[in-house]
ROLUM-909745 format. One line per 2 residues: number of its first residue (from 1); for each residue x, y, z of C-alpha. Coordinates in steps of 0.001 Angstrom, whole numbers, always signed. Each point is the difference from the previous one (the first is absolute). Layout:
REM residues N
NUM	X:Y:Z ~ ...
//
This chain:
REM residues 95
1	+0:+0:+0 ~ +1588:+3230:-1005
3	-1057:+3444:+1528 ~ -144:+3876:-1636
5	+3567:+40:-568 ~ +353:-3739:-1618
7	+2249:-1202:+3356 ~ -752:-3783:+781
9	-647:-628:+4181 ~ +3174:-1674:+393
11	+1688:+3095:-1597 ~ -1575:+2353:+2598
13	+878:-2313:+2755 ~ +3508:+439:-995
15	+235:+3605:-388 ~ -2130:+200:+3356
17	+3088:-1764:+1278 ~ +2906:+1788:-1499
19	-1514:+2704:+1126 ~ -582:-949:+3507
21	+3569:-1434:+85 ~ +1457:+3297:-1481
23	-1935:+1549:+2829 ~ +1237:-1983:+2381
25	+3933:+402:-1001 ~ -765:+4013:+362
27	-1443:-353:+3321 ~ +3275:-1829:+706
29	+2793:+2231:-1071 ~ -2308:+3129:+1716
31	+125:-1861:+3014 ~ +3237:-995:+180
33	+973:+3994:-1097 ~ -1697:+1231:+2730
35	+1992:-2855:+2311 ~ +3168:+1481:-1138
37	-1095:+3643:+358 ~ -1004:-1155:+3731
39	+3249:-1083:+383 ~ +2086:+2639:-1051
41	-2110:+2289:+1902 ~ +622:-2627:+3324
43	+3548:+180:-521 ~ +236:+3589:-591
45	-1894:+317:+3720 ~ +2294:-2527:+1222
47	+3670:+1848:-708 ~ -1820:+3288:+987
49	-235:-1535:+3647 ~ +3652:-1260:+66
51	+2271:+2635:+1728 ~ +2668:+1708:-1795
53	+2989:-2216:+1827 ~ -2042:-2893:-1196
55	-381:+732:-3504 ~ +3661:+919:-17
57	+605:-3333:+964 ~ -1913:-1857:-2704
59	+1531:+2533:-2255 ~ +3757:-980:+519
61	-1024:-3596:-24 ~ -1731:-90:-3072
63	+2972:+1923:-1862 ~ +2418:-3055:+1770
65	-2812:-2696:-1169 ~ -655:+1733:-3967
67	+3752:-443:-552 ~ +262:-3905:+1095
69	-3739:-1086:-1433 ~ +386:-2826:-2356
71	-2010:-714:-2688 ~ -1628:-2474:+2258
73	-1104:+2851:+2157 ~ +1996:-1678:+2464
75	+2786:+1752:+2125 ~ +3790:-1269:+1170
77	+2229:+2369:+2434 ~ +3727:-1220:+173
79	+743:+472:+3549 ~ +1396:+2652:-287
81	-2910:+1801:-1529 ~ -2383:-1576:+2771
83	+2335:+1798:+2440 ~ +116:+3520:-1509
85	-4231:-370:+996 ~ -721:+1944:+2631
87	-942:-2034:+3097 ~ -3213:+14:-320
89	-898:-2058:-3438 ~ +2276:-2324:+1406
91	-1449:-3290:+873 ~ +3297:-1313:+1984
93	-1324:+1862:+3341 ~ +3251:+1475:+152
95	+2072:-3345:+344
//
């Protein structure tokens, strides 16, 4: 049985469905937008509450960390390295 524009029933099942889907996928990337803009916005609160000292901290640690990052993402310190730290991103407990 074909309707005013000549489309079969199966037809308009399947464009009822792409369209739904296509929907769907929208919804998906808006929502996970609006996760990341959250987040961004959560972080940005976050390091305004850190005190100065602290974020001076992080700062010279993640100058010492960009420089030894692998491709990995992992990190290695030669001991020598781990000592130049300051005391308190050590994990020796002063030992």
């Amino acid at each position: 049985m074909r309707d005013e524009l000549g489309l079969t029933e199966v037809r308009k099942t399947r464009m009822i469905n792409q369209i739904r889907h296509q929907i769907k996928i929208e919804q998906r990337e808006a929502e996970d937008e609006r996760r990341e803009a959250e987040k961004a916005e959560e972080e940005t609160e976050r390091i305004g509450k850190i005190p100065a000292k602290r974020k001076r901290d992080w700062d010279e640690l993640n100058v010492v960390l960009k420089s030894k990052r692998g491709k990995d993402g992992s990190t290695a310190f030669s001991a020598m390295e781990y000592g130049q730290l300051p005391k308190r991103f050590r994990t020796d407990e002063g030992s």
